[in-house]
C-alpha positions in Angstrom: 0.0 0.0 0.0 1.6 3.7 -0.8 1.7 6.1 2.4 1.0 9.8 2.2 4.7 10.1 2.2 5.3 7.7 -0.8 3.0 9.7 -2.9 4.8 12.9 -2.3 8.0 11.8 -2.6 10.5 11.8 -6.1 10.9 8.1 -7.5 14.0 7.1 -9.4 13.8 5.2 -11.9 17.2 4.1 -13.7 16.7 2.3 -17.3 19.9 0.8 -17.6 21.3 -0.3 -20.8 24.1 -3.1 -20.3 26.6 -4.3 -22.7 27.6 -0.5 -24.7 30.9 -1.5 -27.0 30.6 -4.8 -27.3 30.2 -4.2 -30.7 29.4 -1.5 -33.0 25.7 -2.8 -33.4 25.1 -3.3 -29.9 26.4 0.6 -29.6 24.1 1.3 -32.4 21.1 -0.5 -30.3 21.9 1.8 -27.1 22.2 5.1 -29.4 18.4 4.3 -30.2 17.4 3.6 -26.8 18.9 6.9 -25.3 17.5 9.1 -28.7 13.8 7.0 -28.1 14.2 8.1 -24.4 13.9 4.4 -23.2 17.0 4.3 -20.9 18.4 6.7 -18.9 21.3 5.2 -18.3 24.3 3.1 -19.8 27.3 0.8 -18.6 30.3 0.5 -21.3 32.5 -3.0 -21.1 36.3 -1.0 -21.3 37.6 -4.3 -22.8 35.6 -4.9 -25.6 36.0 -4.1 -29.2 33.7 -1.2 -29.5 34.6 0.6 -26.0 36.5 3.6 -28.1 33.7 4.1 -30.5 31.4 3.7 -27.5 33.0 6.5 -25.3 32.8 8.8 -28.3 29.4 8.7 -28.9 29.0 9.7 -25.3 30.8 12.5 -25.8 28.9 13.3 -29.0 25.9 13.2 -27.0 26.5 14.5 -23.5 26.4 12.0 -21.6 29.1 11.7 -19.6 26.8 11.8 -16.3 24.8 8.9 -17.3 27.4 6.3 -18.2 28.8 3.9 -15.4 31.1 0.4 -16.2 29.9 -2.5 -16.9 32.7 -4.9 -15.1 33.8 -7.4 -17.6 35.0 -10.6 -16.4 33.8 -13.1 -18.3 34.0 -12.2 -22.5 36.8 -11.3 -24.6 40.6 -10.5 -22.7 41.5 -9.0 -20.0 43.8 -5.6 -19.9 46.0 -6.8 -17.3 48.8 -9.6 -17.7 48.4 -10.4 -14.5 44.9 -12.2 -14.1 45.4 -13.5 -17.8 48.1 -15.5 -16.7 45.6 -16.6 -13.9 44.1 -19.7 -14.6 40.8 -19.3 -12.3 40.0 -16.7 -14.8 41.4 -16.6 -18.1 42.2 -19.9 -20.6 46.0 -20.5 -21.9 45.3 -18.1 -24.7 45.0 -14.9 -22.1 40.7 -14.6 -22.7 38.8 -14.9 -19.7 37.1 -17.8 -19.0 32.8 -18.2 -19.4 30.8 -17.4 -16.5 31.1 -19.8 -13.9 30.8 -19.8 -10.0 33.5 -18.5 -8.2 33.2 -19.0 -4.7 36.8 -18.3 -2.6 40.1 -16.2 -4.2 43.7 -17.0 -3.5 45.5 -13.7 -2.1 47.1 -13.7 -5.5 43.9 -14.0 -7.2 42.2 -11.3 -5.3 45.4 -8.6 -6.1 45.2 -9.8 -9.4 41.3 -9.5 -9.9 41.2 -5.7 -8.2 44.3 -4.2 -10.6 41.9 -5.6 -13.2 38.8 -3.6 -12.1 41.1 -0.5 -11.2 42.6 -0.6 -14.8 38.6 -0.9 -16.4 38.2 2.4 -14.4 41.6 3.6 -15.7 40.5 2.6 -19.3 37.1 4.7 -18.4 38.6 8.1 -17.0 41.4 7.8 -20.3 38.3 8.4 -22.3 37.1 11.5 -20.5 34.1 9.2 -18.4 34.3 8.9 -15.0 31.8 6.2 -14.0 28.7 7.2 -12.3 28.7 3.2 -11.2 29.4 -0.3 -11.4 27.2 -3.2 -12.3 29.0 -6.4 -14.4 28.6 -8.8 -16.9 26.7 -12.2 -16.1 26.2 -10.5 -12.3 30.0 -11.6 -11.7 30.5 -8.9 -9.1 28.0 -10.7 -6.8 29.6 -13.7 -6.6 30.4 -14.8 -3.2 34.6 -15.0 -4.1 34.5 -12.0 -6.1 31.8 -9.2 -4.5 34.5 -9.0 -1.8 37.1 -7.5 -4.4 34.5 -5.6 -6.1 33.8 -3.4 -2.4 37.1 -3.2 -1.9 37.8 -1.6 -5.0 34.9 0.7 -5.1 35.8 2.5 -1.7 39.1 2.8 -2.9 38.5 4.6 -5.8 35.7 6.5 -4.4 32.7 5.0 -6.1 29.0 6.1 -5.8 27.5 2.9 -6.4 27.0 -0.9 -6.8 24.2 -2.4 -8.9 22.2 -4.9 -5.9 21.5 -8.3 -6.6 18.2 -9.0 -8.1 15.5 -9.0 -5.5 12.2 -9.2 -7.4 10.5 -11.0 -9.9 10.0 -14.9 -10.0 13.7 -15.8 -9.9 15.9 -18.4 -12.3 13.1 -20.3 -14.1 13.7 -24.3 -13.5 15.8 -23.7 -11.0 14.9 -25.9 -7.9 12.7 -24.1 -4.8 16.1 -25.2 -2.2 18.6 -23.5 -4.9 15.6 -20.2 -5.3 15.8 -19.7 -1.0 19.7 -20.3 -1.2 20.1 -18.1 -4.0 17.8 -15.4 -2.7 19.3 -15.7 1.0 22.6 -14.8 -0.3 21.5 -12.3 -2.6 19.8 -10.5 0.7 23.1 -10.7 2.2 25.0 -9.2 -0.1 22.3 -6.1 -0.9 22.5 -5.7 3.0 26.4 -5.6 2.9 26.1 -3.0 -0.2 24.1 -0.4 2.4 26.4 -1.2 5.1 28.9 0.4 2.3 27.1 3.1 1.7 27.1 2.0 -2.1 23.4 1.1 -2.5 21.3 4.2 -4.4 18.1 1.8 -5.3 15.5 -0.4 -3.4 14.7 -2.9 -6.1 17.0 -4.0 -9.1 15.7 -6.6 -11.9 15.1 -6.9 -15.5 11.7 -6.0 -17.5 10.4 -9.4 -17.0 10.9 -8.8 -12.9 10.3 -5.4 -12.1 6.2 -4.6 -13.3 4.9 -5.1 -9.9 7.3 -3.3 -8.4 6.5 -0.3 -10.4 2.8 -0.5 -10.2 2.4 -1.5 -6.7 5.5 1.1 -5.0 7.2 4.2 -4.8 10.8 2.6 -4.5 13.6 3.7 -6.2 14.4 1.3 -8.7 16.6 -0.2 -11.5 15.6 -1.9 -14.6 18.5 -3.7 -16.5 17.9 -4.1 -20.3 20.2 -5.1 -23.6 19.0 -2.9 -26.3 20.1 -5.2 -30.1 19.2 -5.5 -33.3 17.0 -7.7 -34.6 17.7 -9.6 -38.4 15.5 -6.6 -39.7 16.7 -3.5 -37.3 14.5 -3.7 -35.3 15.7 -1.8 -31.1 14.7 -5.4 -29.2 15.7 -6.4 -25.7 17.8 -9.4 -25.0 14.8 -12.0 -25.6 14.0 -10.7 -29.2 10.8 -8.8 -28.0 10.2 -5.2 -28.9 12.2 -3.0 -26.4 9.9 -0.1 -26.5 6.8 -2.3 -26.0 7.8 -3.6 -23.1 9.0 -0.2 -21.6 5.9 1.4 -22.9 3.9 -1.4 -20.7 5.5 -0.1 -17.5 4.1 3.7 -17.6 7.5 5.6 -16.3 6.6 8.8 -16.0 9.5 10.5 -17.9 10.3 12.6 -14.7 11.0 9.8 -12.6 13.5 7.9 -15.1 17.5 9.4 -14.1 20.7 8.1 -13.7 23.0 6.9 -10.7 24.5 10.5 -11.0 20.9 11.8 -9.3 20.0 9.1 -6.7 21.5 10.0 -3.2 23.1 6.6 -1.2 20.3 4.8 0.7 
């Protein structure tokens, strides 16, 4: 039920486009979505082929205060020798590994993993962005070895904010209702450990398929992860092939609530 309060009150609403410069047409997908006024907000992979071109269409565009990094330890290589040569990660060719579970870090592994994330901000700031946050790819800076590292890094380099684990919606579909408590026990955990750090900004985070209640039924700040593409025939889709503006259309933002990290204050 919304209080009084609720009602008055300003709710965020971050649209958050993963996966800009992966490739030139996924870059292509995310120009759309900000000109359409879809998302509000982007996070650029600094190790992927497209990260340049991606960076300068921010700049072309003004919007420096609505990009943040999309961590990236799971596609493509790494720009540090150190974790390439680290087998837990990357393969004997120097490319990171798939996503997997990662659940403890060597010492080694951990120094390796956070000169990794401070180069991706490195790679960022070279560019002329300074990140207005962090999410990753595959959700790899949840993980109960990694999130950890991930902290640790952001305090040190004076970061606003950590995308939460997803906390809405009906979870992993055939997963198993003992690995659903697990997974959602843990994921409270680590949300609760993100406040603690003063590096939460939202109360809900979750994809388009998650987050409908939660916008009809609250006033909660919130984010909404989506992967703008192409389709065969150009049409702006989300990661399951259905028509991206559809689906955000079916939502009713009201285009004063939608922002970016850069406007939410820490919760």
């Amino acid at each position: 039920m919304k209080s009084q309060s609720d009602a008055t009150c300003r709710r965020h609403i971050i649209v958050n486009a993963d996966d800009f410069g992966a490739s030139p047409r996924i870059n292509r997908a995310i120009l759309l979505a900000f000109q359409k006024g879809l998302i509000s907000s982007a996070t650029v992979m600094a190790n992927m082929p497209a990260f340049e071109e991606a960076c300068a269409i921010v700049h072309q565009n003004n919007w420096v205060g609505r990009i943040g990094l999309h961590l990236n330890f799971t596609s493509g290589k790494p720009l540090t020798e150190a974790i390439a040569g680290c087998r837990r990660f990357c393969d004997e060719g120097g490319r990171w590994r798939p996503q997997r579970i990662i659940l403890s870090l060597t010492r080694e592994e951990a120094q390796a993993l956070e000169t990794e994330i401070t180069e991706q901000v490195i790679a960022c700031e070279r560019n002329g962005i300074t990140p207005t946050h962090r999410d990753s790819h595959h959700h790899m800076h949840t993980h109960f070895g990694i999130a950890p590292v991930v902290i640790r890094a952001a305090k040190r380099l004076g970061v606003r904010a950590l995308r939460r684990g997803t906390n809405c919606g009906p979870g992993r579909l055939g997963a198993s209702t003992y690995h659903r408590v697990l997974a959602s026990a843990y994921r409270r955990v680590f949300n609760a450990r993100l406040r603690f750090h003063g590096l939460s900004r939202t109360e809900y985070f979750g994809d388009l398929r998650d987050i409908g209640d939660i916008i009809r039924n609250t006033r909660a700040d919130t984010e909404i992860m989506v992967h703008p593409m192409l389709d065969e025939h150009d049409r702006l889709v989300d990661f399951d092939g259905e028509d991206l503006k559809s689906k955000i259309d079916a939502l009713h933002i009201p285009a004063e609530e939608m922002c970016s990290y850069y406007d939410v204050s820490p919760r």
